[in-house]
C-alpha positions in Angstrom: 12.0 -4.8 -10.7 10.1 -1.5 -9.7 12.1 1.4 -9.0 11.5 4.2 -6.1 9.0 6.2 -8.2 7.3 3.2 -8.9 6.8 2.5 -5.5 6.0 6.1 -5.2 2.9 6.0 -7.8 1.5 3.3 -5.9 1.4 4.4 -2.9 0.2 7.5 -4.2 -2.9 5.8 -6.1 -3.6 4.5 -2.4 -3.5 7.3 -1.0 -5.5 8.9 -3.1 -8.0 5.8 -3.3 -8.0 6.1 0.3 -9.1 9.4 0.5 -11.4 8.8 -1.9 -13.5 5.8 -0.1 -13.7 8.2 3.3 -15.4 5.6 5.7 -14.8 2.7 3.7 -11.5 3.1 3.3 -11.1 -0.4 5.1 -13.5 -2.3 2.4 -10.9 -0.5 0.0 -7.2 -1.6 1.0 -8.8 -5.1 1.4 -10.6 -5.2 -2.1 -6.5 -3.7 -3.3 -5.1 -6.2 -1.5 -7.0 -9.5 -2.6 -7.2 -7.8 -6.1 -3.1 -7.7 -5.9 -3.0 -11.1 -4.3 -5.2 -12.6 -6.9 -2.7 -11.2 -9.6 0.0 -12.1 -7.8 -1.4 -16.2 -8.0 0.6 -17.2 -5.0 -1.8 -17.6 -2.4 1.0 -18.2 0.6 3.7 -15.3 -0.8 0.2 -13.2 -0.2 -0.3 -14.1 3.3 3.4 -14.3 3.8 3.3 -10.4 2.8 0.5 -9.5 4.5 2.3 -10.7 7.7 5.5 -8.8 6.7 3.0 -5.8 6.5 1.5 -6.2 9.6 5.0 -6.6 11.4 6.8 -3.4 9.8 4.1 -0.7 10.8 6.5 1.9 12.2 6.0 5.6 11.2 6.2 6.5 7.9 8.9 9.0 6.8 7.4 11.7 4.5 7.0 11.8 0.8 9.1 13.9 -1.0 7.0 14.7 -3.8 4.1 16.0 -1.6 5.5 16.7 2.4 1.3 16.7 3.8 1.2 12.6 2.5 2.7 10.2 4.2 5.1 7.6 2.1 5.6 4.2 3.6 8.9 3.8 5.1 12.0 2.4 4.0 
């Protein structure tokens, strides 16, 4: 089970990844994602997830390690 900083360092290394890509910051969260879904190796708890995602895409709440990022929200 991860814990909150866990969840914090990813988030985090997407950020940063993010930032990193500049305009292909798109090609990026969906390499993460099927590289994620690929270790995950359950095809419909991926898409089931990604659904999840696209449904719960209210503000963030700030991160408290660093108050300029953004951390996903509870």
């Amino acid at each position: 089970m991860m814990t909150a900083r866990d969840v914090e360092t990813i988030y985090e290394a997407l950020a940063l990844g993010v930032d990193a890509a500049g305009p292909e910051a798109e090609k990026f969260l969906a390499k993460a994602a099927l590289l994620l879904a690929r270790e995950l190796g359950d095809a419909a708890r991926a898409v089931a997830l990604i659904e999840s995602a696209a449904r719960n895409l209210e503000a963030p709440t700030r991160s408290p390690s660093n108050p300029a990022r953004t951390a996903p929200g509870p």
